[in-house]
C-alpha positions in Angstrom: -7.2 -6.4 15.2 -8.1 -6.9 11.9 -12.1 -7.8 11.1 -10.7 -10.8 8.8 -8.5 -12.0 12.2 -11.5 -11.5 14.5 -13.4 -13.8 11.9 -10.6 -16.5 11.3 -9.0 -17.1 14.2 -11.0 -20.2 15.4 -10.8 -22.0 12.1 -6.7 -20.9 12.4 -6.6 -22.2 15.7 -8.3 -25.7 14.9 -6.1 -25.6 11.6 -2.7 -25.6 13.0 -3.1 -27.5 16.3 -5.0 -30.5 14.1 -1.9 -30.5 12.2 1.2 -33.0 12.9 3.8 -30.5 11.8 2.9 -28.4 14.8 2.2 -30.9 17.2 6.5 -32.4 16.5 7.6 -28.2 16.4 10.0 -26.7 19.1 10.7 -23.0 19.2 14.2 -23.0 17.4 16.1 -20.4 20.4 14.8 -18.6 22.9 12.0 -15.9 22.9 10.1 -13.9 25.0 7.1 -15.0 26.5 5.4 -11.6 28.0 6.9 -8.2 29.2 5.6 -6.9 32.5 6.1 -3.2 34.0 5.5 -3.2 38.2 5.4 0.0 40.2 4.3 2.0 37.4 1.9 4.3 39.8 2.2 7.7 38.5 2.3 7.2 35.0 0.0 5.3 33.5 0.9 2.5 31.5 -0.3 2.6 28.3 2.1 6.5 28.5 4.8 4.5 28.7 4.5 1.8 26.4 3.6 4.7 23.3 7.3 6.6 24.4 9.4 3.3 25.1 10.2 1.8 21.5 11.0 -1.4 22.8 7.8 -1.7 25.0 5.5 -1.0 22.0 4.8 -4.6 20.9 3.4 -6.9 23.3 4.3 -10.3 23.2 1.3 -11.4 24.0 -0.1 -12.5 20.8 -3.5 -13.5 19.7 -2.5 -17.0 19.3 0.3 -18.2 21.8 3.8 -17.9 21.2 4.2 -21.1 20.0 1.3 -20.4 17.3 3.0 -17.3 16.0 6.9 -18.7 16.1 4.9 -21.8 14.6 3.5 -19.8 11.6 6.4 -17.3 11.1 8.1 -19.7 10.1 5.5 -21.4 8.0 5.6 -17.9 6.3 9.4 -17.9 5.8 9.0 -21.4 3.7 5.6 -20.1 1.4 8.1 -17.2 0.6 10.8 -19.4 -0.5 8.7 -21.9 -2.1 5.7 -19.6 -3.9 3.5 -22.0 -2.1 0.1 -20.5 -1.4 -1.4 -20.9 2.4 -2.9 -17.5 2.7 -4.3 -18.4 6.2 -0.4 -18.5 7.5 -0.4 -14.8 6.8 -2.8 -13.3 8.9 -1.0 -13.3 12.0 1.9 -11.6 10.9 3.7 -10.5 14.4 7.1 -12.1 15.4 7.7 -13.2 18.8 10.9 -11.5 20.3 13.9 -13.4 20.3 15.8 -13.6 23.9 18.6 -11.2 24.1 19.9 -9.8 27.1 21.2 -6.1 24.9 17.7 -5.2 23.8 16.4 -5.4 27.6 19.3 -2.8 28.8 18.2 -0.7 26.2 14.7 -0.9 27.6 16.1 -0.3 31.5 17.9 2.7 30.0 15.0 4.5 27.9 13.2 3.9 31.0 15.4 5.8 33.0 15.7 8.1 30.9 11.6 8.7 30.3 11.4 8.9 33.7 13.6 11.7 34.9 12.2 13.6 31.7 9.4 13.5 33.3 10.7 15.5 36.3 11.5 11.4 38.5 15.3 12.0 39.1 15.3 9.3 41.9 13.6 6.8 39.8 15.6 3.6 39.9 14.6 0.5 36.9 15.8 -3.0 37.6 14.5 -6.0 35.5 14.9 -10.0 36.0 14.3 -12.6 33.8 11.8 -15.7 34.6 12.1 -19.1 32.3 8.7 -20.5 32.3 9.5 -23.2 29.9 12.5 -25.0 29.3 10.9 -27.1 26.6 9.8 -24.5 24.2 12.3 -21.9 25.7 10.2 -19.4 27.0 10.8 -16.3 29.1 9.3 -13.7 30.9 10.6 -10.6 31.2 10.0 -8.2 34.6 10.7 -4.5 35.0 10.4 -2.7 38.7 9.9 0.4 38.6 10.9 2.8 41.7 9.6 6.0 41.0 10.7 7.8 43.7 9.0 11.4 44.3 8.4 13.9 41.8 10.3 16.9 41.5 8.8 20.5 41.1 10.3 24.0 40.3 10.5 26.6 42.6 11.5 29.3 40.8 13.9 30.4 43.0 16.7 30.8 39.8 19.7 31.8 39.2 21.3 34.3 36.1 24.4 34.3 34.5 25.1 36.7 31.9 28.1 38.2 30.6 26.1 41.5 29.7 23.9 43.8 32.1 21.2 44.6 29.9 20.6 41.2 28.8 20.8 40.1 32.5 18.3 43.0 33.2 15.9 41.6 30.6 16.2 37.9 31.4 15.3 38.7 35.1 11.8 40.4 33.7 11.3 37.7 31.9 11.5 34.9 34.3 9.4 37.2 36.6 6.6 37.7 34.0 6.8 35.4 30.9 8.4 32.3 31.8 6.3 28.9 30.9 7.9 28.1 33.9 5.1 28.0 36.9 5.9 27.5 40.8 5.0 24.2 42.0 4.8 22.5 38.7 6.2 19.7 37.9 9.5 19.1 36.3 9.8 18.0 32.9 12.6 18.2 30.5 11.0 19.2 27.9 9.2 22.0 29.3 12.6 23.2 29.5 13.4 22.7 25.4 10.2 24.7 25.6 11.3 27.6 27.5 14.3 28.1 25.5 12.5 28.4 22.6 10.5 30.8 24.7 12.9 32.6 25.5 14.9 32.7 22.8 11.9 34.7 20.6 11.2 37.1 23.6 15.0 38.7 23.1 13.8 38.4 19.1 11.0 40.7 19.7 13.4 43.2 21.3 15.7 43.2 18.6 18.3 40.5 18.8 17.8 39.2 15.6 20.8 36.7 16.4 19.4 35.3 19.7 18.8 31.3 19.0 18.0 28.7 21.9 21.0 27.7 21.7 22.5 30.6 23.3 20.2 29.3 26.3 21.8 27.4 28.7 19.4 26.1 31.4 20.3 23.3 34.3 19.4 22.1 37.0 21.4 23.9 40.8 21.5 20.9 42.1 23.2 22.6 45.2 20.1 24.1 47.4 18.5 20.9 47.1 20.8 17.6 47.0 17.4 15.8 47.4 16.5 17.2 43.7 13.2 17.4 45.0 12.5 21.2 45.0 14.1 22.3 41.6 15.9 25.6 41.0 17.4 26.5 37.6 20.3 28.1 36.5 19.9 30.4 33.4 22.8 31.2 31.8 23.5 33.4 28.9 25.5 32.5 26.8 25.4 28.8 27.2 28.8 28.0 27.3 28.1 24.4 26.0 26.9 26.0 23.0 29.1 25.0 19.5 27.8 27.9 18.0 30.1 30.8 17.5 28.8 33.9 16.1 29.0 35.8 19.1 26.6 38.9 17.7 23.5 37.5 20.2 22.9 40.2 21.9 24.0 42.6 19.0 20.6 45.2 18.5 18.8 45.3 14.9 16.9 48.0 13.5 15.1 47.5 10.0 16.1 49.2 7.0 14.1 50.0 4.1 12.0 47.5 2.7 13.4 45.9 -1.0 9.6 45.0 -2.6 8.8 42.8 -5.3 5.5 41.7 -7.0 5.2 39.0 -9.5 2.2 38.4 -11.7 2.2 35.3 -13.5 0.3 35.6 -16.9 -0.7 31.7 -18.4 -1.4 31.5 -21.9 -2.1 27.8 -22.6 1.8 26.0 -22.2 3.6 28.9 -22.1 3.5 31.2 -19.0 5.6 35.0 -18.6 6.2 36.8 -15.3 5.5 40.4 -14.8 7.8 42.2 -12.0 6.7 45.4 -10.2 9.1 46.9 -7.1 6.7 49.4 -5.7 5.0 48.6 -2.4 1.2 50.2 -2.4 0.0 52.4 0.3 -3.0 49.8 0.9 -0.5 46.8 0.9 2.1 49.5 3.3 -0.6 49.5 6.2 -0.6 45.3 6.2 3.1 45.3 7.0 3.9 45.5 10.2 8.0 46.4 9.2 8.7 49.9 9.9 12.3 51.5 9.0 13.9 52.2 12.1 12.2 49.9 14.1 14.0 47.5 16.4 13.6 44.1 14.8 10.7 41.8 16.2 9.8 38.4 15.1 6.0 38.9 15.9 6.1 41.7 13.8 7.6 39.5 10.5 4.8 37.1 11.7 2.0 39.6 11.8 3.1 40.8 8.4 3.3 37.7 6.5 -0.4 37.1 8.5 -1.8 40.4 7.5 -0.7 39.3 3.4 -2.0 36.3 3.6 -5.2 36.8 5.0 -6.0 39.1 1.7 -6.4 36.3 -0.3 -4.3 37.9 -3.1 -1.6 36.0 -3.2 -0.1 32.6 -3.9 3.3 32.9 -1.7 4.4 35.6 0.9 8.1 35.5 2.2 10.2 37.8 4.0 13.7 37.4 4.1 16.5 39.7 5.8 19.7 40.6 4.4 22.1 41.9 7.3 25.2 44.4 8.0 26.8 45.7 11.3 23.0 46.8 12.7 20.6 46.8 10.2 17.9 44.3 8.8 17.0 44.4 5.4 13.3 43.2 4.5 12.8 41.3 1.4 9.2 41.1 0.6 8.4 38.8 -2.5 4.7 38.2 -3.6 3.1 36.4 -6.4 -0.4 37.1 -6.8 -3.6 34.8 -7.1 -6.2 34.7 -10.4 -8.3 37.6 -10.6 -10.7 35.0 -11.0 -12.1 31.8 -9.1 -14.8 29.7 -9.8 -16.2 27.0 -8.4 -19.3 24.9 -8.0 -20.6 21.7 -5.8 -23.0 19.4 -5.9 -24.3 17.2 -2.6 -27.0 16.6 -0.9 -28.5 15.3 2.6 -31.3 13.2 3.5 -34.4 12.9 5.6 -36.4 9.9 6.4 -34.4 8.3 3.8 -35.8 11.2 1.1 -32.6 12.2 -0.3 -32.5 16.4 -0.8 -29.7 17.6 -3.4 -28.2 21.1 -3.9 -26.3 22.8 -6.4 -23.8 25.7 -5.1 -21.8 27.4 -7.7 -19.3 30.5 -6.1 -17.4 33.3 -8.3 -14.6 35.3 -6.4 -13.4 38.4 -8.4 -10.1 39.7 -7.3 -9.1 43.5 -7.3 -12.5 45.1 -8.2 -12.5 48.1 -6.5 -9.0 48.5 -4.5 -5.5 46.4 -5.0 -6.3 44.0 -2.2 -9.9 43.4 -2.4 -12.3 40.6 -3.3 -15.9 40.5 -4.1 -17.5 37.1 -3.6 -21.3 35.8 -5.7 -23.0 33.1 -4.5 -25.8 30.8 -6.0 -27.3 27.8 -4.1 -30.5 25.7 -5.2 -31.5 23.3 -3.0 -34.3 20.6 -3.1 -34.3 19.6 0.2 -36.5 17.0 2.3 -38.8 18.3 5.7 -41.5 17.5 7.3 -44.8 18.9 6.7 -46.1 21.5 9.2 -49.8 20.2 9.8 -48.8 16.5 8.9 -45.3 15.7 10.1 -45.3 12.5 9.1 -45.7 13.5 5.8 -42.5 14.3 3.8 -42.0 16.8 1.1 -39.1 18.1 -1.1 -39.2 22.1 -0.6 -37.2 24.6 -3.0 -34.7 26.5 -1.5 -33.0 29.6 -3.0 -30.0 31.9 -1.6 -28.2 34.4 -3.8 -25.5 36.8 -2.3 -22.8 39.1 -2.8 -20.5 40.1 -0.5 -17.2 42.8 -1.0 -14.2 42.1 1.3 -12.3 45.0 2.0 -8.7 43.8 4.0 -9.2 46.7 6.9 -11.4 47.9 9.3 -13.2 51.4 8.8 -13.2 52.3 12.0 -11.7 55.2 13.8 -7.9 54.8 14.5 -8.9 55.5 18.4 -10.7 52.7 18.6 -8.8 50.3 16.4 -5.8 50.9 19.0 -7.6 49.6 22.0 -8.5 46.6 20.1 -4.4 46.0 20.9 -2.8 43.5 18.6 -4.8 41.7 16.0 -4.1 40.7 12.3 -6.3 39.6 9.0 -8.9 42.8 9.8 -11.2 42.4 7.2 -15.0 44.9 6.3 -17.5 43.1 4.5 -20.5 44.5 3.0 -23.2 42.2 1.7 -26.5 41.6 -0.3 -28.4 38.2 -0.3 -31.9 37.1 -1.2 -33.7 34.0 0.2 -36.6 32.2 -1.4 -38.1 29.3 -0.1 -41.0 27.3 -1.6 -43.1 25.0 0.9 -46.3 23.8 0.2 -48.0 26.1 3.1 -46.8 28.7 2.0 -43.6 31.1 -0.3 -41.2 33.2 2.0 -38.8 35.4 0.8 -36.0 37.9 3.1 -34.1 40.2 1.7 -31.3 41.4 3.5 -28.2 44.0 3.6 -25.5 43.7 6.1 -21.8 44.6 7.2 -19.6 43.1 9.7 -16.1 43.9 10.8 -14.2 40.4 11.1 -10.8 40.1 13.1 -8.2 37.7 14.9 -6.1 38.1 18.0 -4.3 34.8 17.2 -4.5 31.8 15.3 -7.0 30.6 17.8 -9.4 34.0 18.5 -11.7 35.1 16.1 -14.1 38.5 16.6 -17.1 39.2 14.7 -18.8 42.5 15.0 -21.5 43.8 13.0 -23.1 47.4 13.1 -26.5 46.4 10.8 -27.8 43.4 9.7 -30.9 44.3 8.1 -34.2 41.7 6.9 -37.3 42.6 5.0 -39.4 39.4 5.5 -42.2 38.4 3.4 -44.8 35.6 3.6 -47.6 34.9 1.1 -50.0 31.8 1.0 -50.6 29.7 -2.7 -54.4 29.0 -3.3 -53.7 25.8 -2.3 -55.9 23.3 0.3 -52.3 22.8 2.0 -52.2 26.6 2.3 -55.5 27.2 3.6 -55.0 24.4 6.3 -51.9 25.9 7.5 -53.5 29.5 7.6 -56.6 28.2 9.8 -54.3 26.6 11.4 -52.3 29.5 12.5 -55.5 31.5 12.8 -56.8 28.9 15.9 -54.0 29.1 17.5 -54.1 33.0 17.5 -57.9 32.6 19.1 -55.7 30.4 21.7 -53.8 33.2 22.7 -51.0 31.7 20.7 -49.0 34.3 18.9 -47.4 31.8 16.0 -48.8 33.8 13.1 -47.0 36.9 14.0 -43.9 34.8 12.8 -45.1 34.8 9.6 -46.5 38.5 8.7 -44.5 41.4 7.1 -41.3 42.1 9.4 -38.3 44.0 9.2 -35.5 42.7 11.3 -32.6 44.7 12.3 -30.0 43.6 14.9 -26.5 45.0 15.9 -24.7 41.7 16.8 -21.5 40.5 18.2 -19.4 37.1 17.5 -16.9 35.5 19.5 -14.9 32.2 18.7 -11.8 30.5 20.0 -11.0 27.3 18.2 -8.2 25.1 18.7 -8.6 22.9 15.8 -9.7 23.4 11.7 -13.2 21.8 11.1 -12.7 18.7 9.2 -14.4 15.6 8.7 -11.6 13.0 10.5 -11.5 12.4 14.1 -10.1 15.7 15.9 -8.9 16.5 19.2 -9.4 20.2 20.5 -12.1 22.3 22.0 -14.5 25.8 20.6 -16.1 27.9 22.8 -18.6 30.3 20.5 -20.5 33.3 22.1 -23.0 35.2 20.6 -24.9 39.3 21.7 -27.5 40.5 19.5 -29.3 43.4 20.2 -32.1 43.9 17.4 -34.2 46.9 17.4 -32.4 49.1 18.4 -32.3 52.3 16.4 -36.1 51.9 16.6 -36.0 53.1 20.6 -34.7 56.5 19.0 -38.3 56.3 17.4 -41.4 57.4 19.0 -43.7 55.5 16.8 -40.9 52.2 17.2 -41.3 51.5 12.8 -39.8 53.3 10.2 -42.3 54.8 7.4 -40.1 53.7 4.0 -39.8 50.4 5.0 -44.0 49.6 5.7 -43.5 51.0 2.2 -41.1 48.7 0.7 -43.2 45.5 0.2 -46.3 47.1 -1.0 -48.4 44.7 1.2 -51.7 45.8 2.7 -50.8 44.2 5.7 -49.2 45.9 8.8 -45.1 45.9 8.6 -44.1 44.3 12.3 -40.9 46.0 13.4 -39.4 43.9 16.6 -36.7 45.1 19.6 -35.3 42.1 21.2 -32.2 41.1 23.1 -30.0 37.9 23.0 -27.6 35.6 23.7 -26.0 32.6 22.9 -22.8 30.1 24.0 -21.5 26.8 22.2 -18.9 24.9 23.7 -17.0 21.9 22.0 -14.8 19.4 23.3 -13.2 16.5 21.3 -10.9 13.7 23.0 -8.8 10.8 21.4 -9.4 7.7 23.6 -7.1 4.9 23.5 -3.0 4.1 22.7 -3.5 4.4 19.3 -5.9 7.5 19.9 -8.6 5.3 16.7 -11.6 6.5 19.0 -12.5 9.9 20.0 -14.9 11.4 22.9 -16.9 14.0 21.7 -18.9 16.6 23.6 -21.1 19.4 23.2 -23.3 22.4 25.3 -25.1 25.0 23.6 -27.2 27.5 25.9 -29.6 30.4 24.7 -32.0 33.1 25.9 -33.7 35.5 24.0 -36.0 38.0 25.1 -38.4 40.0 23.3 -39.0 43.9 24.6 -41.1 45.6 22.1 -44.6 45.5 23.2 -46.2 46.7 20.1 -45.3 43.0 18.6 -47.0 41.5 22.1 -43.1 41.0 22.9 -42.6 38.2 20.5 -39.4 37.2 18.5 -38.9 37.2 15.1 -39.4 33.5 14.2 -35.4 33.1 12.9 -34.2 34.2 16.4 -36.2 32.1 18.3 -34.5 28.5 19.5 -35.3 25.2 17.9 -34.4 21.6 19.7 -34.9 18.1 18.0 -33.8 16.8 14.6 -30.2 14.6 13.1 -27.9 17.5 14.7 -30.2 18.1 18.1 -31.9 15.4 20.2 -32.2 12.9 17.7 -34.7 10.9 19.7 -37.1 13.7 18.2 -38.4 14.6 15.1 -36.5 18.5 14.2 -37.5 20.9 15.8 -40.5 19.6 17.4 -39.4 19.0 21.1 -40.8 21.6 24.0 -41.2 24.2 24.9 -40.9 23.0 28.6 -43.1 20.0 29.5 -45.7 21.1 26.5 -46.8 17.8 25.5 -44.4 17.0 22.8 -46.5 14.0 21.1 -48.8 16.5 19.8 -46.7 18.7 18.6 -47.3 19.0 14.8 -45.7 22.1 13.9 -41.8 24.0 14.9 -41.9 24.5 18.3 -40.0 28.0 18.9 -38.6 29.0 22.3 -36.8 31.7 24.2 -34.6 29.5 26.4 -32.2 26.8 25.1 -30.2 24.1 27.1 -28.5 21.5 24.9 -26.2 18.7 25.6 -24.9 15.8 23.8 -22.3 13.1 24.5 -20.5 10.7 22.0 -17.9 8.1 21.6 -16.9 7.4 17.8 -14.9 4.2 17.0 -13.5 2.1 14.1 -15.3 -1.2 13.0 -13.8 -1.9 9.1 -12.9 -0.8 5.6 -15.2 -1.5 3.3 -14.8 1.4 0.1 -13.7 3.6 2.8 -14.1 3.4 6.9 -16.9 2.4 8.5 -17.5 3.4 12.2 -19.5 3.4 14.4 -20.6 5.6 17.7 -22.7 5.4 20.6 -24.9 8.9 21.7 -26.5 10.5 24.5 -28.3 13.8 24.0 -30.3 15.7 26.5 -32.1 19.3 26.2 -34.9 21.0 25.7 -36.4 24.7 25.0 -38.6 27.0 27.2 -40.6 30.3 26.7 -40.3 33.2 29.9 -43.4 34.5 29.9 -45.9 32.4 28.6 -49.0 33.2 29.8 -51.2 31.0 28.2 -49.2 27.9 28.7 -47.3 28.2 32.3 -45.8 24.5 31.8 -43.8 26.1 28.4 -41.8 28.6 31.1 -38.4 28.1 32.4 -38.7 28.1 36.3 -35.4 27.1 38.2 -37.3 25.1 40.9 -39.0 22.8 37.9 -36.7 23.0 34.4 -34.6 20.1 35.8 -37.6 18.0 35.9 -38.2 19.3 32.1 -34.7 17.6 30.8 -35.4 15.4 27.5 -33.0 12.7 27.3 -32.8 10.3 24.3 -30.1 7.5 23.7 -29.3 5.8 20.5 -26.0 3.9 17.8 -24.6 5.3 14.7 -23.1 4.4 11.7 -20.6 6.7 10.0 -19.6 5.7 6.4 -16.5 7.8 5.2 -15.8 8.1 2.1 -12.5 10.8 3.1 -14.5 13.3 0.5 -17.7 13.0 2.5 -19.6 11.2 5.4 -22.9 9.2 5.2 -24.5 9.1 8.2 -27.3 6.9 10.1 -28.3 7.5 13.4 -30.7 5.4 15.5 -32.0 7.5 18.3 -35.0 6.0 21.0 -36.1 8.7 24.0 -35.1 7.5 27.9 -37.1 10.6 29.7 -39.5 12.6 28.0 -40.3 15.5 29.7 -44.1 15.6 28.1 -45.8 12.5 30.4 -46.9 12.8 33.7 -44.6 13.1 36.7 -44.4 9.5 37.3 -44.0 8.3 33.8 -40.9 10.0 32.1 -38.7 7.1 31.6 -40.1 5.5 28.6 -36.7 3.8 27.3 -38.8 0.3 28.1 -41.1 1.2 25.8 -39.0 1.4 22.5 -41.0 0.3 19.4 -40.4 0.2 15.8 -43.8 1.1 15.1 -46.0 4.5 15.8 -45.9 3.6 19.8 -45.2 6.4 22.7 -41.0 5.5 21.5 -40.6 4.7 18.6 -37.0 5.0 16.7 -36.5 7.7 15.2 -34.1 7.3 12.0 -32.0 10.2 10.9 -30.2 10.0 7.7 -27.3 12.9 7.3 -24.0 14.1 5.9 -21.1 14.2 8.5 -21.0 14.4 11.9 -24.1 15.8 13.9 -21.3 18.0 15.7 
């Protein structure tokens, strides 16, 4: 319902039934009152109103029947006479007139939704109620019998006209079919399977085999109950209109006809350069070998592998034929050598708004026909809290510069690439970046070299492996009274037993690490449905165990610094799992849901077995537990309040759950959500704070929960976000006081709100 509908309808309602001209009307023939569904049991309702077009609109309106016949017509006479009376026009839906043809329709696409839906038996039988002769209204009543449900069990039979195809379609009932035992029946499962089917005898060479040489029905002879379903497969489906009879005619492919085009722009007037050579670096993309039996993954994986280069505006493949052979076609028209680009945003904290500037230049064909080298530049102002006083807010200069070259194939030994099995858009990166960042306690710089091989195993599976990824980090302190305080700071907590200040010395961080993601959806800004599952191993240090002295000699060298280079060996690992659901008939709302787990752990005991700070884990902040200031929360049952600095830990367990509506449009959609999050961090061996650890008979008791609204304001281009967050159980109080939720405040209290201000969704 509209927000102006919500708003209006008592003054509407008054309106009209004050009026004599509605008090004198009579509905002019008859209409429908309600439709009702009974027996509905197994299918939920809402199901079938989305699939049964007639069954869509209610016909119960937001005023009463009357109302809306009342005011339809109303509408009809302002159209024909100009007149203005806006207010008619709000409630624009039109009761259903009575006629006996439209409800048939309805008995018969319910018949027919059913037994898709694997209910042969299902019997629909409607009556028809008059509730008011005066204003000649009915009521319209379905019964549905649904009868049982019918399930396959994949005891089929094959009919084929040819032994080898027969052969073939028995292994791949036995092995491929989407077809499971026990599963229920459902028609179009079975368009499914055809389709199935039809590209498995496509991947063995019948380039001609369509779905509609697939006839599949139902043997309605071992079971006359049609409760246990068996199928009949036969090939070719002799319903079929088509009539090229060359299905299960073999293909090989011939030799590949290549073309290249280069379009060259000179202001209004563009020309088009043709080359018909195919290059040994683009030959080892294509998948098409001469000789080879035709195979539509093979077409696929090619066009992929092209693609996935970047090189090129349009990839097709087309096939010209004769008796047996395929003859590729491979067209190509190539991207700009060069792309630039550049974006400027921002976020906000505690209502401090941080901008950045990112400007990007991709160069095309530097060093190889199918390569790309990529600069980046980003400078960023951007809003945190201050270590030693959080509640005081600076803006802190951020710098990252990079370059990375993309190579399109991995330089790895053929022996291994072939256990890797099938995989498309391999791609070798090798990169350079420097990071500067400018706080007030102090100016940290990393400078860092690394490679990674990238790869997918479908459209949903992405790998990640990297064989060095290597960081000189840097620290120096401004003579500054900020800078002083922090160093003391760090220099207590040292006395303590606290080994914080190792985070922030001379390091050199190397790590071999691996990346795993499945995805089942592009990342977007809109409402999504699908899930992501993300692992992470990192093993860092490790070349160093080949080392007696566990350091390397040049690179203590490399900074210059009188201070001791820390060198640091440390496992871990890391899993984020994503689930997004669309709630509702007209799927406007969405469930969303997130886990992220963590443990790192630290093995080089000439560093006291401590992480370098980036690997450690962080909880708290707008994408975190938002009842929290970031990355303040822990470790363990540490009491949090006093926390005025990051709080890094080894051990990570993170949850949030939130449901995101609609409310209105006002210069773009404003929504809304409601959010639970729950987490926290933990250390492993701790031994000067034993309440930081992570013990199983105690970490349950250590759970942070915090609850809280949103507001979402989306602008399509970009989302503005406000969250609202308040804690319910805070792991820090004593045993008996956790659950603080009754003791929210908007002041400085044990709970107050905590505001975070942010650029799309927290996750």
């Amino acid at each position: 319902m509209k927000i102006a509908q919500l708003i209006f309808l008592p003054i509407i309602i008054f309106l009209v039934t004050s009026c004599a001209g509605y008090k004198n009307y009579r509905i002019p023939y008859p209409t429908v009152n309600e439709i009702k569904l009974q027996g509905h049991k197994k299918i939920k309702l809402d199901e079938i109103k989305s699939n049964i077009a007639g069954l869509k609109e209610s016909n119960l309106n937001y005023l009463s029947v009357k109302y809306s016949s009342y005011l339809r017509d109303k509408r009809k006479t302002n159209d024909s006479t100009k007149s203005i009376k806006k207010f008619f026009k709000f409630f624009n839906r039109n009761p259903v007139a009575f006629n006996p043809i439209n409800f048939e329709n309805n008995q018969l696409a319910l018949l027919k939704f059913y037994r898709n839906k694997g209910f042969l038996k299902t019997q629909i039988a409607y009556s028809i109620d008059t509730i008011s002769l005066e204003n000649k209204l009915v009521n319209i009543t379905y019964k549905i019998t649904e009868g049982p449900e019918s399930t396959f069990t994949k005891e089929d039979s094959i009919i084929a006209n040819n032994t080898v195809i027969e052969k073939e379609l028995r292994n791949y009932i036995n092995q491929y079919s989407i077809l499971h035992k026990y599963s229920n029946l459902d028609l179009e499962l079975l368009k499914k399977e055809k389709e199935s089917l039809s590209n498995h005898f496509k991947n063995l060479g019948y380039f001609n085999f369509s779905p509609d040489y697939v006839g599949i029905k139902i043997n309605d002879l071992k079971d006359t109950s049609l409760k246990n379903i068996s199928l009949i497969y036969q090939i070719p489906n002799n319903k079929s209109l088509v009539t090229n009879l060359a299905y299960d005619r073999l293909f090989r492919f011939g030799p590949i006809d290549f073309k290249e085009y280069n379009v060259i722009s000179e202001q209004s007037e563009s020309t088009i350069n043709q080359t018909s050579r195919i290059t040994p670096q683009l030959k080892k993309l294509i998948s098409i070998h001469e000789g080879d039996l035709f195979s539509i993954d093979k077409t696929t994986h090619s066009l992929q592998n092209i693609y996935e280069t970047d090189q090129f505006k349009s990839v097709s493949i087309q096939y010209d034929t004769n008796s047996t052979r395929l003859y590729p076609k491979i067209e190509l028209t190539k991207n700009d050598k060069y792309n630039i680009s550049s974006e400027l945003g921002g976020s906000a904290f505690r209502g401090i708004p941080g901008p950045f500037l990112y400007n990007s230049l991709k160069i095309r064909r530097v060093f190889t026909e199918l390569d790309y080298v990529d600069f980046s530049a980003r400078l960023g102002l951007e809003a945190q809290a201050g270590f030693i006083n959080t509640d005081l807010t600076r803006k802190n200069l951020e710098i990252n510069l990079g370059a990375t070259a993309n190579f399109p194939s991995l330089f790895l030994p053929e022996k291994f690439t072939k256990k890797l099995g099938y995989f498309y858009g391999a791609k070798t990166q090798l990169g350079f970046g420097y990071d500067y960042i400018d706080r007030p306690e102090y100016i940290r710089t990393n400078f860092k070299i690394l490679q990674r091989y990238l790869w997918k195993k479908t459209p949903f599976e992405f790998f990640q492996l990297s064989l060095f990824d290597l960081n000189i980090i840097n620290t120096n302190y401004p003579n500054t009274e900020t800078s002083k305080l922090f160093t003391n700071y760090l220099d207590d907590l040292r006395i303590k037993g606290n080994n914080l200040f190792r985070s922030f010395n001379p390091s050199f961080v190397s790590s071999i690490n691996f990346l795993y993601t499945y995805r089942t959806f592009y990342p977007s800004n809109q409402l999504i449905e699908g899930k992501s599952f993300i692992i992470g191993l990192e093993s860092g240090g490790t070349t160093l165990n080949l080392f007696g002295e566990k350091k390397l000699k040049f690179v203590e060298d490399f900074l210059g610094n009188k201070e001791t280079m820390q060198f640091f060996r440390f496992l871990r690992m890391n899993i984020d799992y994503r689930k997004y659901l669309f709630l509702g008939q007209k799927r406007t709302s969405q469930l969303a849901y997130k886990f992220l787990g963590g443990i790192a752990y630290a093995y080089g005991a000439e560093n006291d077995f401590q992480l370098p700070y980036e690997k450690n884990f962080f909880i708290g902040g707008p994408s975190s537990l938002r009842a929290w200031k970031p990355r303040r929360l822990g470790p363990g049952s540490r009491n949090t309040d006093s926390n005025l600095i990051e709080q890094p830990g080894s051990v990570l367990i993170e949850s949030s759950f939130e449901y995101r509506f609609k409310i209105l449009k006002f210069l773009g959609d404003i929504n809304g959500a409601y959010f639970i999050d729950a987490g926290n961090i933990w250390g492993i061996n701790d031994v000067n704070s034993p309440l930081s650890n992570f013990k199983l008979n105690s970490f349950l008791e250590q759970i942070a929960i915090g609850t809280g609204v949103g507001l979402r304001w989306d602008f399509n281009y970009f989302i503005l976000r406000l969250d609202m967050a308040a804690k319910v159980v805070n792991p820090a109080k004593p045993k008996n006081e956790k659950w603080v939720l009754n003791q929210i405040s908007l002041n400085t209290s044990d709970n107050p709100i905590e505001f975070n201000i942010g650029i799309g969704y927290p996750f």
